[in-house]
N, C-alpha and C positions, 0 to 999 in steps of 0.2 A: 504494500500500500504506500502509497507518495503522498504526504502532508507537505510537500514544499513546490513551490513555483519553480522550473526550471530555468536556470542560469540566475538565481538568488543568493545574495550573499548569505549563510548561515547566520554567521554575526549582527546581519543588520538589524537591529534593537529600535527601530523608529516605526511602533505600530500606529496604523491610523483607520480609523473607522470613516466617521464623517468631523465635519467642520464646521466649531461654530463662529456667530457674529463677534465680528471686533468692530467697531463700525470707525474707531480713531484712526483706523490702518486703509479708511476708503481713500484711493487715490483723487488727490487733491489737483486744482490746476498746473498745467505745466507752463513750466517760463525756459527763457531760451539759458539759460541756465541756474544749477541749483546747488547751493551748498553744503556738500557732503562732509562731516567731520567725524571720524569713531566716537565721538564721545556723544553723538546726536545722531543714530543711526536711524531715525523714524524717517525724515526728510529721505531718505535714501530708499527706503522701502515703497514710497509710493512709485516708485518707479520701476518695480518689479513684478515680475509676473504673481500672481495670486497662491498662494499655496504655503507649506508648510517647511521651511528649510531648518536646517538644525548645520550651525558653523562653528566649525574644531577647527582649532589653532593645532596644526601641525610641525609648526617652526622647530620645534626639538626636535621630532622623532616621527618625520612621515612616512617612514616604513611600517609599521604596523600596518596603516589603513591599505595602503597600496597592495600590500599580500593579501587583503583581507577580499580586496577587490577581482570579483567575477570574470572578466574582461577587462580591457587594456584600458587603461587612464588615456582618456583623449589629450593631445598637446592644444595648447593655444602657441598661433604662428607667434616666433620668437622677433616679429618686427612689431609686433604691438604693445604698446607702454604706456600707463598710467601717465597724466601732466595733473603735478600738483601746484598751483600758484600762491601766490603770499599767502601766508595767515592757518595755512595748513587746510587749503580746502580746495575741492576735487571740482572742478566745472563738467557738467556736463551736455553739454546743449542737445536741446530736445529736438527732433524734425519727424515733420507729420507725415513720414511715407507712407503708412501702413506696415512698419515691419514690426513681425513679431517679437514680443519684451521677452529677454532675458535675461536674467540674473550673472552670469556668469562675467561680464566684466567689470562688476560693484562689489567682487566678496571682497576683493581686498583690505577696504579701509573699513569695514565692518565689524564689531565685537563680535566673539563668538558668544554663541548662544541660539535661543532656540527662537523663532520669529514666525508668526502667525500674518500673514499679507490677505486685506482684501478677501475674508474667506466669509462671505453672504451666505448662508444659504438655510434660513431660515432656523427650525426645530434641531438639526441635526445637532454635532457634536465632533470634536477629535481628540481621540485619545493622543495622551501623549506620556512617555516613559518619565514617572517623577524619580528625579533623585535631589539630592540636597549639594547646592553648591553657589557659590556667591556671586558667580556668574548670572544677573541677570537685564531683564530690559525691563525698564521704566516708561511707562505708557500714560498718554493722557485722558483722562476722560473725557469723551467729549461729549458729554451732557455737559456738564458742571465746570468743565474748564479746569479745575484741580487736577493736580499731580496723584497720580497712586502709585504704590509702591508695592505692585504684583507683581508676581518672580514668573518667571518662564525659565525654569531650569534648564539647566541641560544635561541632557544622559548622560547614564555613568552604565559601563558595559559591566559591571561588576555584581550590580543591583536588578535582581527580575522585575521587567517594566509589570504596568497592571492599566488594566482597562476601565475607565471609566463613563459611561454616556447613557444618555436617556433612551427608552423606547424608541422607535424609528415610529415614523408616522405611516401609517399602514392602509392610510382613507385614501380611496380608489376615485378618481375624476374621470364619469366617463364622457362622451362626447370630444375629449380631446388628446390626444395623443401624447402619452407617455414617453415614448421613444418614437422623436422628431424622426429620423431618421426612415424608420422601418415600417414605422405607423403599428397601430393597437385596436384590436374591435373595437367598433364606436359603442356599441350597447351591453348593459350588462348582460344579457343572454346572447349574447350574438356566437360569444364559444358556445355556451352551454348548449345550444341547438346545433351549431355547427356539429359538433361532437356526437349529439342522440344523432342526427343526420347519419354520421359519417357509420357509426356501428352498427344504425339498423336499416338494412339494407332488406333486397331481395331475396337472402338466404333466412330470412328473420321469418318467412312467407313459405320457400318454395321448398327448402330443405330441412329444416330444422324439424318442424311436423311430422315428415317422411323418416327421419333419424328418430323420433321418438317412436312413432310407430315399430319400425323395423326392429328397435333396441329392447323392447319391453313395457312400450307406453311409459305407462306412469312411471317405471320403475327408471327408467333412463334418463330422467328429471333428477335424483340422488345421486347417479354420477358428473351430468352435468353442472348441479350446483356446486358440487365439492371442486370440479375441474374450473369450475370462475372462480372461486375462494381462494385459491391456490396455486392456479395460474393465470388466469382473466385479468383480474385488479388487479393482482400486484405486478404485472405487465404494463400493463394500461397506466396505473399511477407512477411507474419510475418513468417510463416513456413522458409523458403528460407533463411531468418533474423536470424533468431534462430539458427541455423544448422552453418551458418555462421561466426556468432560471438562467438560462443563456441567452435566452432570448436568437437562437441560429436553429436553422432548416436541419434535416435530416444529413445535409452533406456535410455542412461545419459545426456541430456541436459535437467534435469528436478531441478537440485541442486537448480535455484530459488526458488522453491518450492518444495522441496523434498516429500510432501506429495502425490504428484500428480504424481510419479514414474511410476503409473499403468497405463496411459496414453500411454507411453512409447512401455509397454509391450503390450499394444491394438493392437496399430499399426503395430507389428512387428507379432503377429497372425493375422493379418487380412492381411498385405501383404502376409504369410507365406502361409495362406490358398488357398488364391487365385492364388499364383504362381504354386500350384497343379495343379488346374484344366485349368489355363490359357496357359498351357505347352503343353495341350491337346489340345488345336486348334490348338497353335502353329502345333503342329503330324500334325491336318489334314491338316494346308496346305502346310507342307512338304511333305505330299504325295501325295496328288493332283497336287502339282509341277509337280515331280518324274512320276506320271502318264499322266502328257503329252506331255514327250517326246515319242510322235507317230504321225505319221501320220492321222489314226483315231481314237479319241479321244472314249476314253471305255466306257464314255453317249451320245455317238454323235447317237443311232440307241439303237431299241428294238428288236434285233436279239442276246442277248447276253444270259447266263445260268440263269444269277438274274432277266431276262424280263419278266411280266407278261401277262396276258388278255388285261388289262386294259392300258396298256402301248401307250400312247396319238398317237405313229405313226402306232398304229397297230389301232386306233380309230376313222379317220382324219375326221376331221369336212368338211361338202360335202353341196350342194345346191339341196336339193333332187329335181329337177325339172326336165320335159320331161318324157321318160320313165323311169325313176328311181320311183319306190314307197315306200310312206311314212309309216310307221311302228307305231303307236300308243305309243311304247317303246323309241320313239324317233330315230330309228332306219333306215336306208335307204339299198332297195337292188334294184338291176338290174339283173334280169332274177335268181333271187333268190340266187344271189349270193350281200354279203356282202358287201357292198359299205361305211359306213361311218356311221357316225350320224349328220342329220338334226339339232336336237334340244338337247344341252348338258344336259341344264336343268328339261327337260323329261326324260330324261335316267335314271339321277341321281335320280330321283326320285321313277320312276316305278322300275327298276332295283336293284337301292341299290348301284351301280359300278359308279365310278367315271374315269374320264382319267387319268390318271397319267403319266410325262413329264418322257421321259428317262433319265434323269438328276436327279430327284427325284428317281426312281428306282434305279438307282444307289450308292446313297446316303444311302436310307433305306437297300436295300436289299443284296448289295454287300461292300460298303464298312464300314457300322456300322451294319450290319444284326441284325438289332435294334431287339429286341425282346419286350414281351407284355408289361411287367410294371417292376419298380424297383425292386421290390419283383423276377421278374426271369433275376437274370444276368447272369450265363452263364457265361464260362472260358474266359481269357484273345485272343482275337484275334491275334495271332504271328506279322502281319504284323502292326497293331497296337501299341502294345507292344515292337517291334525293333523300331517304327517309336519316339515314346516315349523316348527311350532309346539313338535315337541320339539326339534329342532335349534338352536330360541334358546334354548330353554330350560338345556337340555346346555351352552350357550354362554356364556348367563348366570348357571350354576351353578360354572363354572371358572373366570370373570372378578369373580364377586362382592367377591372379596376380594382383585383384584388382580394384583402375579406371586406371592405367597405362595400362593396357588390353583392358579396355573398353571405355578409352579415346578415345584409338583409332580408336576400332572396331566402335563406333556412327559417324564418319567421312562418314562411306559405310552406315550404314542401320538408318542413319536418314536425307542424302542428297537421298539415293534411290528411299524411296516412292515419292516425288517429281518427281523427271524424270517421274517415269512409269505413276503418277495421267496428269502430262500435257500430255505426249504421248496420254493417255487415254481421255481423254477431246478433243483433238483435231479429234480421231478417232471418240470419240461419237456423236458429235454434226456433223458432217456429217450423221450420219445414218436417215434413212427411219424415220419417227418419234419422232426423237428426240427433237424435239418442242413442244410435246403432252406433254412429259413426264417430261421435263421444266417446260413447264408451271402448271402441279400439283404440282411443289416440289416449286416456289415461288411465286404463285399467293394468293395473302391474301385473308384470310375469319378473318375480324376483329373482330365477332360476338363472333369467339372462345375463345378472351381475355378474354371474362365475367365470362370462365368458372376456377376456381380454380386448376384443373386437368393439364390446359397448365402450368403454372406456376411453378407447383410442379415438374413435366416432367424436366422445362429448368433446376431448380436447382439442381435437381438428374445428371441430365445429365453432371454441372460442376463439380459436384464432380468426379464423374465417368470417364471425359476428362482431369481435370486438377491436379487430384490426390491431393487434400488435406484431410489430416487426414491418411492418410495411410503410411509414416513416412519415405516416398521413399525421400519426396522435403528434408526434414533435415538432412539424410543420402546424397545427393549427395550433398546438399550445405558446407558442415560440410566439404568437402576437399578443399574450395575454401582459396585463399588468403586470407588475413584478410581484405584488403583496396578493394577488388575488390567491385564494383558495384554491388550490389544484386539488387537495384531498376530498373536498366533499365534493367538486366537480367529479371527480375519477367514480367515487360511490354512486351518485345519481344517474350517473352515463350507464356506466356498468349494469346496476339494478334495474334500468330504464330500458336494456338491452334485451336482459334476460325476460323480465316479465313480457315486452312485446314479442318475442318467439313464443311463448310459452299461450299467452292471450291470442297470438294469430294462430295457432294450432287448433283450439278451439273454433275459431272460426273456417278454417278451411276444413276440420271435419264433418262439420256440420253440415256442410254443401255435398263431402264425401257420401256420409251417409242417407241424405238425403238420393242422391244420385244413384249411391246402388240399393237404393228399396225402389228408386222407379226401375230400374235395370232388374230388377230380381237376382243382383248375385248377391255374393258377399262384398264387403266394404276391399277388404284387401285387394278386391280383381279389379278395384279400378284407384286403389292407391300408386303413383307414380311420385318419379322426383323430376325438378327441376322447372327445365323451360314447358316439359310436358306437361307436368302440373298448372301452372301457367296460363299457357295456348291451345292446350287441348282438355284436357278435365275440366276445369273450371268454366269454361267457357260453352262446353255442352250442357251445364250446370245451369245455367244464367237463361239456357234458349228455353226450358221449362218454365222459367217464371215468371208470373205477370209483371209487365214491364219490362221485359226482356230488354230492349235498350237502355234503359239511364240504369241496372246494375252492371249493364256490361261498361259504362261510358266509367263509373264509378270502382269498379275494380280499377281496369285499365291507369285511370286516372291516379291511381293509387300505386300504382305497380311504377309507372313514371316519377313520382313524386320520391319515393321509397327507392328508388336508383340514381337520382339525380343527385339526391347529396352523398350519397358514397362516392360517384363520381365527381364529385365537385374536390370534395376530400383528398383524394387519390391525385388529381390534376395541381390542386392546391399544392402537395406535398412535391412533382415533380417540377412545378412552377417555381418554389421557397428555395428547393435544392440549385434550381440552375441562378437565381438572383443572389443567392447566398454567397454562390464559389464564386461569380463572376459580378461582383459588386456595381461594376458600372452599367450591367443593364438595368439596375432597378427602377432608374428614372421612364427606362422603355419597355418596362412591365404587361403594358397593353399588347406592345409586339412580338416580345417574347411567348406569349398567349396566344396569338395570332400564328405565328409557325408552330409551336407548340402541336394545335389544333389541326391545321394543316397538314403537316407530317403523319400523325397519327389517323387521317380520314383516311391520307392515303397507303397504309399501313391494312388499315380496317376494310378497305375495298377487296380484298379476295374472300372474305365472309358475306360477302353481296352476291356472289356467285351459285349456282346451285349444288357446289360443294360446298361453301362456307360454312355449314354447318358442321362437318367434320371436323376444320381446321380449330371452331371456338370449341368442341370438347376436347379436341389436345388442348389447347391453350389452359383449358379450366383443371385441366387435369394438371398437367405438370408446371406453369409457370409459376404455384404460388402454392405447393403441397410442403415437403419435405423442405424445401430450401428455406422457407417460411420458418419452419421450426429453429433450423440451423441456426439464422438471424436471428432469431428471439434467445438462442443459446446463450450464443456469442456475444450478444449486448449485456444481460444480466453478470453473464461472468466479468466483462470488461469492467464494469461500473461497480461489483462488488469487491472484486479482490486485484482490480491493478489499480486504478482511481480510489477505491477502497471505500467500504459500504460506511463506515463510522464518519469520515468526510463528507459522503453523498447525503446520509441521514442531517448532519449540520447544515448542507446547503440548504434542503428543502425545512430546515428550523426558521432559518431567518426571512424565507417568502411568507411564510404561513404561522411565525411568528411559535410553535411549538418544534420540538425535532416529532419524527414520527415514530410511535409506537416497537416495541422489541417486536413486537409481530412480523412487521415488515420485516425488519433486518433478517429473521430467519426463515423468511418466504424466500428473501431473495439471495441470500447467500445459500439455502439449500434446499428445500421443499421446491419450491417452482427449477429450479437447473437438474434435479434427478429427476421429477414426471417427466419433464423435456427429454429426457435423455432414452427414458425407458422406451417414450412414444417414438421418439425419433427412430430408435432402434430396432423397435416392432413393426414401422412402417416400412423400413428395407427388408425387414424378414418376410413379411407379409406383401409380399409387393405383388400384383398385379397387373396388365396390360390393361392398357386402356379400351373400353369399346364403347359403342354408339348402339343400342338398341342390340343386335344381333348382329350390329357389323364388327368385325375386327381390322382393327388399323397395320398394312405393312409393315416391315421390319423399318423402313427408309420414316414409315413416319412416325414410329416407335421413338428412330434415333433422334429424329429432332425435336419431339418431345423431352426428352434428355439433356437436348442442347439447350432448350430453354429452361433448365433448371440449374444449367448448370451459368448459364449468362449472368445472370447474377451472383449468387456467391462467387465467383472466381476472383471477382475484384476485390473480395477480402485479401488473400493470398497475393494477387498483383499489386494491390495498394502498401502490400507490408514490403515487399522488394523495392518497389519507385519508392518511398519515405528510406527506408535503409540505404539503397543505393545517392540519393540526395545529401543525407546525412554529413557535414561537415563540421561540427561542432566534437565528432566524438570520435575515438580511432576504434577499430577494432568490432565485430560484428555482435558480440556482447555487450559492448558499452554504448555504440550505436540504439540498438534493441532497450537498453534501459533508458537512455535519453529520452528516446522514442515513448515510452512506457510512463513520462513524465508531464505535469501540465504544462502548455506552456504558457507565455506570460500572458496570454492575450484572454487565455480561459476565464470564465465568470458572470457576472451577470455584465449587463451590454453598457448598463449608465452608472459613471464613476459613484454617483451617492449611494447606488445599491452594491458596488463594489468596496465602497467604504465600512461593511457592514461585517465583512469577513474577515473579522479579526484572529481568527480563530488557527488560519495558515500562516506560520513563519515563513515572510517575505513574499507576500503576496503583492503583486504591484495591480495597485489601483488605477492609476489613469495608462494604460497601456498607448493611448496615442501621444502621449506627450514621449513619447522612446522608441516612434517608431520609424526615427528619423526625418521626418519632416519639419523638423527646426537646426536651427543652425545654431551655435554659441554666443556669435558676435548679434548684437544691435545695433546697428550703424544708425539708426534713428537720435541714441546719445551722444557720439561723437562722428562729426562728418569727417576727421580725419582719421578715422579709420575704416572709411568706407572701399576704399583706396587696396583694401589688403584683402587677398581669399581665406577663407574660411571654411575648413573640412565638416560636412554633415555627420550628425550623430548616427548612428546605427542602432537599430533597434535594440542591442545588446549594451549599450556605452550609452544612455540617456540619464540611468538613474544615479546614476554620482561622476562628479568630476574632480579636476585636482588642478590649482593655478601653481604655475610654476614657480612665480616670482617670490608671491606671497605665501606659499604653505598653507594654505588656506583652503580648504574641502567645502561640500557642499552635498547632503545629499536630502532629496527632496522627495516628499512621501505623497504627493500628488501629483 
């Protein structure tokens, strides 16, 4: 575990939290020059930059500090020289170019001691290390005009400093932006829906139901809870934590560990990937919407151009009895004319011919005119391919501008599903059977517990509901205020997740059972998973009931709504990653959105074709299975034991104002990284080929299935070689790897006053831009004769202490 900021002096004893008001130290007017004397060192001060300097007379003995020091003591060029004129006093004339104040050519005539500059900012505070010594500065009041006679000690390295400061102000302003910069939800819920958005998704509807079924009903409820308790939230809330307190996307919040960069990039291809293909149901049930406003619904009957033989109402199942005679083929006529079929399971057998629901005709043969196998896909579908095409559109019209876009838009399409699921529930549980189909979806078989397969089921399934590892939670929490509550956000999301799976299950069995008591089977023979579910069950469901359009309009509508902010999520989080590494696009965020969008339409264009369907259950299959897990491994260990969980537990202390509970700590240093491992490990054992109904996918598509599981992880392993191999700070592939393994200085929260808060890290540097070379030493603004001479830029490593030559005189500054 690393408690120290990389490339920190051990030694340095000048802790600082926040800063408080001096208001005698506000810089006063400038004149074209000003009287500088050691024995009057205030005049001097308002001419410097703001912040907290502490000046050691080093004229004995300025070896100590110099070994003590990190990197190389920057020179000041040896043609530059102090002019002192009569009377013992320093001119310095002032010019208004706009160049940045620095302190570095005023230590000289300066007392040592500890000096507090222009430091505004309100409630806060700065610690500073007391010791006792006669060294100090005499300040005036400037209320009353009198002299006081407060010490500003100066360190003594002898003596353990101690912290003293008020509560930090933890009241939340929303409507305006917290971090100018990066910007912040404008509304207080604008995460918190963002978030319910982002985990309850599609699978909340078309799979989670079909997994409970298939697992034990009711009973599979007892694993799945245990599998959110254990691995859900305490995923979900370190991710959420993370994003939070750094306030950086999925790709840059890794500086704890810079080695582990490839993580990052995981996440941001596997959201990336799956926003392709996931934009593609999105279409179908934009068009399914679209196609039911009618009167009669275009699968409600098998009198259409796509109807086949076998089309279930041209096939009615009949009670061959009386004069009717039975047919051996399972078949029944009346006076030799065509009556029905008797017995389904004879037909299907002698025959070869199956019934098929006008609803599924539909599906197949009209609106994906699915063809044989992956290998024949066949041109893009027009009406699919426009359908597509407004879906990024819609997509990059609520991402344009950001979360201030999409703040908004989750207001509508993550209170909507809501409405339509109780509308829906209260319609289902009155129908014809819908006590049938209850009773399959939570009547327990406990027997199922025993089997390994339930268990592995509930944990896929939270990843897949609650989106961890996929790098959406850190990219939407990374705009949140710094103080806000990530803990009870993480509990309400989470809870909010689980109960909407659990509540829509209810309601789509209720339609189930409804469906197979008009059908005369049992519930199971018309239980299906997925898009089936979807566009063909439920939809043959709907053409039974009065008002057969506005619940078809009202699912549909629902199934959009319920996709769009997963999608939004997902884009979010690939959007956050690319403005994050590449900081100069932020300003063109809109455009960045716009190819974003672009790319990936045209990406998602071979799923428009009448193979497409093929191609999105590889994709579903392998882009975001196993490799998923991997990432969720690999994070939890990174942040527990090389960042180190007793560090991460402080960090998320001072957002949320408590540290979190022992619970956590041994969720996440053990409980959640062994289920991971076991699941991981039982998913290769148990592994599977992918299929589509009754199709099996070639070897050729087998492998690239493969290859997109493997596209992402890989850049873990390549991210750790490109940072090793870059490495010039450290010799040797062990000391490289620990560096690596270190924070560096840039880590922490994003705005100095909340990096003032972590006092808790020996040598933590607080303003990370004031060292990151973008200042120079000299101010030619005080003297124009020395504008005349160059002057070597600081380095990001040589900002936080200097050393003047002439005078022995240090400087090291904790701002």
């Amino acid at each position: 575990m690393n408690h120290k900021t990389r490339n920190n002096d051990p030694n340095f004893n000048l802790s600082t939290t926040t800063i408080p008001s001096y208001n005698e130290f506000e810089p006063g007017p400038r004149h074209a020059s000003s009287p500088l004397t050691p024995e009057s060192p205030k005049q001097f001060l308002n001419h410097v930059d703001r912040g907290v300097y502490v000046i050691k007379d080093l004229s004995q003995d300025p070896g100590p500090l110099e070994e003590r020091l990190p990197f190389q003591t920057p020179k000041r060029p040896q043609d530059i020289t102090f002019t002192t004129p009569d009377s013992g006093r320093l001119t310095t004339p002032v010019q208004e170019h706009g160049q940045l104040e620095s302190p570095h050519l005023f230590l000289s005539p300066v007392d040592k001691g500890v000096y507090i500059i222009n430091s505004t900012l309100g409630s806060s505070q700065t610690s500073i290390p007391q010791i006792h010594d006669s060294n100090h500065v005499t300040r005036n009041d400037s209320h009353g005009g009198e002299t006081s006679n407060e010490k500003f000690p100066m360190a003594n390295k002898n003596e353990t400093p101690y912290t003293e400061r008020k509560p930090p102000d933890r009241r939340q302003v929303f409507g305006v932006d917290e971090n100018k910069e990066r910007g912040n939800w404008t509304g207080r819920l604008d995460f918190l829906l963002s978030m319910l958005g982002y985990c309850v998704g599609l699978g909340n509807i078309w799979r989670f139901p079909y997994l409970c079924y298939r697992n034990g009903g009711g009973a599979f409820l007892l694993p799945f809870v245990i599998m959110m308790l254990l691995i859900g939230i305490p995923l979900f809330y370190l991710e959420a934590a993370l994003g939070q307190f750094c306030s950086r996307g999925p790709t840059t919040c890794w500086e704890f560990a810079p080695l582990f960069k490839g993580l990052g990039i995981a996440m941001v291809i596997v959201s990336g990937l799956t926003s392709i293909y996931y934009n593609v149901l999105i279409t179908w049930a934009v068009l399914y919407f679209f196609s039911s406003f009618t009167s009669d619904l275009p699968w409600s009957n098998c009198d259409n151009k796509w109807n086949t033989k076998d089309c279930s109402l041209k096939l009615p199942r009949i009670n061959c009895v009386g004069s009717y005679q039975k047919f051996p083929n399972g078949t029944c006529y009346s006076k030799n004319v065509f009556q029905g079929i008797w017995n389904e399971t004879v037909f299907k057998n002698v025959t070869g011919r199956r019934r098929v629901s006008p609803t599924e005709e539909y599906w197949n043969n009209e609106f994906l005119s699915i063809s044989s196998g992956i290998d024949n896909l066949g041109e893009p579908k027009y009406e699919l391919a426009l359908g597509l095409l407004f879906a990024w559109i819609l997509c990059f019209l609520c991402l344009m501008k950001g979360i201030k876009t999409t703040g908004k838009v989750v207001y509508v399409t993550a209170i909507f599903p809501y409405i339509v699921l109780i509308i829906l529930f209260f319609r289902g549980i009155t129908l014809k059977g819908a006590g049938t189909g209850i009773y399959f979806y939570i009547v327990p078989n406990f027997e199922r517990l025993l089997d390994a397969k339930v268990w592995r089921d509930a944990a896929v399934q939270i990843f897949y509901s609650m989106g961890p590892g996929w790098g959406g939670l850190i990219a939407l929490a990374s705009y949140n205020r710094f103080h806000n509550n990530v803990f009870r956000d993480s509990l309400v999301v989470s809870l909010g997740d689980c109960l909407t799976s659990i509540f829509g299950g209810f309601v789509i069995f209720s339609f189930l059972g409804y469906m197979a008591n008009k059908m005369n089977v049992d519930v199971q023979d018309v239980v299906t998973n997925g898009a089936g579910l979807a566009f063909v069950v439920y939809p043959e469901a709907v053409t039974s009931l009065p008002l057969p359009t506005l619940w078809s309009i009202l699912f549909f509508l629902m199934l959009i709504t319920l996709g769009i902010d997963s999608q939004f999520a997902m884009l979010e989080s690939v959007l956050t990653g690319i403005v994050d590494y590449f900081p100069y696009l932020r300003p063109k965020k809109t455009f960045v959105i716009l190819v974003i969008s672009i790319i990936m339409y045209i990406l998602g264009l071979p799923m428009t074709t009448p193979g497409g369907m093929y191609i999105l259950q590889l994709m579903d299959h392998y882009v975001a299975s196993w490799s998923l897990l991997l990432i969720g491994l690999v994070e939890i260990l990174v942040i527990s034991y090389i960042y180190g969980i007793n560090r991460y537990l402080k960090d998320i202390g001072i957002m949320i104002g408590r540290p979190p509970y022992m619970c956590w700590k041994i969720c996440w240093m053990f409980v959640s990284p062994i289920i991971i491992c076991i699941i991981l490990l039982f998913a290769w054992i148990d592994y599977s080929p992918v299929q589509y109904g009754s199709y099996s996918y070639p070897e050729w598509a087998e492998a690239l299935g493969w290859l997109m599981s493997f596209v992402s992880v890989i850049f873990i392993p390549i991210a750790m070689l490109y940072k090793i191999n870059k490495e010039d700070d450290a010799k040797g592939l062990w000391e490289k790897t620990k560096l690596l393994c270190t924070p560096s200085r840039e880590w922490g929260p994003a705005l100095v006053r909340h990096r003032q808060l972590v006092d808790y890290v020996e040598g933590f540097v607080v303003d990370p831009s004031q060292e990151s070379g973008g200042h120079q030493y000299v101010n030619y603004g005080y003297d124009a004769s020395l504008a005349s001479h160059s002057t070597p830029d600081v380095s990001r490593h040589s900002w936080a202490s200097g050393h003047t030559q002439t005078s022995h005189v240090s400087y090291e500054s904790a701002v």
